[in-house]
C-alpha positions in Angstrom: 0.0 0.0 0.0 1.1 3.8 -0.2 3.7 5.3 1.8 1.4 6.3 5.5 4.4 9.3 5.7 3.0 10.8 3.0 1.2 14.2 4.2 -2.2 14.6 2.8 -1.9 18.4 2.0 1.4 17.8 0.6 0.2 15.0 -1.8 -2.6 17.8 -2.7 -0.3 20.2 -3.4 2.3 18.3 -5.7 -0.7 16.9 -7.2 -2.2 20.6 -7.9 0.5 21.0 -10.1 -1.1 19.0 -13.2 -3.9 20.6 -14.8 -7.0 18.9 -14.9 -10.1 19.5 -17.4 -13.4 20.2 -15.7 -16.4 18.0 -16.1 -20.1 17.4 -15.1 -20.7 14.0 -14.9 -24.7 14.0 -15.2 -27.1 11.1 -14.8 -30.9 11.0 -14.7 -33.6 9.3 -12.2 -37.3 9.6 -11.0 -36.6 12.6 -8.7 -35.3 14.7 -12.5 -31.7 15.1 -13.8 -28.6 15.7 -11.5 -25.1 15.6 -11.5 -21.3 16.4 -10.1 -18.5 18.6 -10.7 -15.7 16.3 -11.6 -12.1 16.2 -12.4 -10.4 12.7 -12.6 -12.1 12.0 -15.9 -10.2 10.2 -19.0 -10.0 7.8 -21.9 -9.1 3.9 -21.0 -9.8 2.5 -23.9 -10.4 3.1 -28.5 -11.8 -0.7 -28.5 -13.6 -0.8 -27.3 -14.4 2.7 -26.4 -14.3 3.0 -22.9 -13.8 6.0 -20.1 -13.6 6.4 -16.9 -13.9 8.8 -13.6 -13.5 8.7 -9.7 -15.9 10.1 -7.5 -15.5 9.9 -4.1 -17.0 6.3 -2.0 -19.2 8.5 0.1 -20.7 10.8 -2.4 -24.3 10.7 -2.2 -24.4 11.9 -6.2 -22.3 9.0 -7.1 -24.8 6.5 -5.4 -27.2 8.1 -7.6 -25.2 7.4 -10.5 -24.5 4.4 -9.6 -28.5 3.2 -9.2 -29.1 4.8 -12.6 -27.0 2.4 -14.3 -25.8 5.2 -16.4 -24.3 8.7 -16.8 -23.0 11.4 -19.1 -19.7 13.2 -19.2 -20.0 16.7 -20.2 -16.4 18.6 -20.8 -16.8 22.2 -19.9 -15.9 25.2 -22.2 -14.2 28.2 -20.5 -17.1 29.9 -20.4 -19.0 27.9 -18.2 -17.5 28.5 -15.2 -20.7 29.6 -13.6 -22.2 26.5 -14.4 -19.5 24.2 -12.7 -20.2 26.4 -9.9 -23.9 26.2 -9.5 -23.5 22.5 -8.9 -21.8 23.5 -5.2 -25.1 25.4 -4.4 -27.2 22.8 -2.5 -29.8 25.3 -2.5 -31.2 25.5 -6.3 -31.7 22.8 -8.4 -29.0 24.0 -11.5 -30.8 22.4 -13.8 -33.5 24.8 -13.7 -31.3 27.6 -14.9 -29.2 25.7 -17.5 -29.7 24.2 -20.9 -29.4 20.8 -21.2 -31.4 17.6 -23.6 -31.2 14.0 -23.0 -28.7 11.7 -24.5 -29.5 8.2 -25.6 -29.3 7.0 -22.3 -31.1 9.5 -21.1 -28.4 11.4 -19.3 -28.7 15.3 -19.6 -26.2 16.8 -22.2 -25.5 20.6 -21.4 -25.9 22.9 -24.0 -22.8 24.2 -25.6 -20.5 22.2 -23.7 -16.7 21.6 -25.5 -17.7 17.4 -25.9 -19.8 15.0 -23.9 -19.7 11.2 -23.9 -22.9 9.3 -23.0 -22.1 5.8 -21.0 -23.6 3.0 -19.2 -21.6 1.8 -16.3 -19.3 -1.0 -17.1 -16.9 -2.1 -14.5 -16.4 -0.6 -11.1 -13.3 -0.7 -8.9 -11.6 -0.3 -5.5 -9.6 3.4 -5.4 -8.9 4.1 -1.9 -11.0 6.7 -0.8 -12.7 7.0 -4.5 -14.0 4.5 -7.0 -12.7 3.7 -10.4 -16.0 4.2 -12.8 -15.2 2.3 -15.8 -18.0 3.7 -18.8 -19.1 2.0 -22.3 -19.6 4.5 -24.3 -22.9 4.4 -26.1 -22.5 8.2 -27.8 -20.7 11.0 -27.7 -20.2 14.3 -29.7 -19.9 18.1 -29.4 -21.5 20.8 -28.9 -19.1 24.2 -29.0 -16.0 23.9 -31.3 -14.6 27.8 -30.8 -14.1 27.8 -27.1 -11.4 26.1 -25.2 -11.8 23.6 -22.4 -11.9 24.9 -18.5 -9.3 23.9 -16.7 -8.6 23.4 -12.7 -4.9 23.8 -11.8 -3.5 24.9 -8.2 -6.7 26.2 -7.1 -7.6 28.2 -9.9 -9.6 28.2 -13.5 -8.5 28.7 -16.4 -8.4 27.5 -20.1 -6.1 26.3 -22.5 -4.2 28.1 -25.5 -1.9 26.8 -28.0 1.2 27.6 -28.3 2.4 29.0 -31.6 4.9 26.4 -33.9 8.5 28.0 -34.1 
């Protein structure tokens, strides 16, 4: 197992140091759509097309997910800051004030978003204090090709530009 020396802020800190894109990983029930801000997202696999995220063991949202059988990954653009941010208001329901349509799972898909990638849940595994979501993807596609991704790094947003070719 991993080194029980190892300071918790510290590991937060080095680790705050890589950039990491910003997603909503949205799902659907009988109580209406919801969803959660999150970062560990990536691709595991071309074939067959697979993804996967970590949400935390002890999220309430991710049990959610998890009951739904499915979910949708929705890659925010740089301007939708405000939007990753009404997800930490436990007071309103986001989705009221957001546009959004259902994917072929029935996952919402947020308007304008940089890319989303609808998924049932394939496997699921052990991650410490997080679990390993493996998705199948079912569809994906998207919706704003002009602006960049947001991005979380050190505590702070921001978004990505090229660098010019010398």
């Amino acid at each position: 197992m991993g080194n029980p020396n190892i300071d918790g802020t510290e590991f937060r800190n080095v680790l705050g140091k890589y950039p990491t894109g910003v997603t909503l990983v949205s799902a659907q029930d009988s109580d209406g759509p919801f969803a959660m801000v999150i970062g560990s997202f990536g691709s595991v696999s071309l074939d067959p097309p697979l993804v996967q995220f970590m949400p935390a063991k002890n999220s309430k949202t991710w049990e959610r997910i998890a009951a739904s059988g499915n979910y949708c990954v929705n890659v925010l653009n740089e301007k939708q800051l405000a939007i990753s941010n009404s997800f930490f208001d436990k007071e309103k329901d986001p989705f009221d004030a957001i546009e959004w349509r259902e994917g072929i799972t029935g996952s919402p898909i947020i308007k304008d978003c940089t890319a989303w990638i609808d998924c049932v849940i394939g496997d699921i595994y052990d991650g410490g204090d997080h679990v390993i979501v493996i998705g199948i993807v079912q569809e994906l596609g998207s919706e704003n090709q002009t602006d960049g991704p947001l991005l979380f790094l050190g505590g702070s947003y921001g978004s990505f530009t090229e660098l010019a070719e010398s």
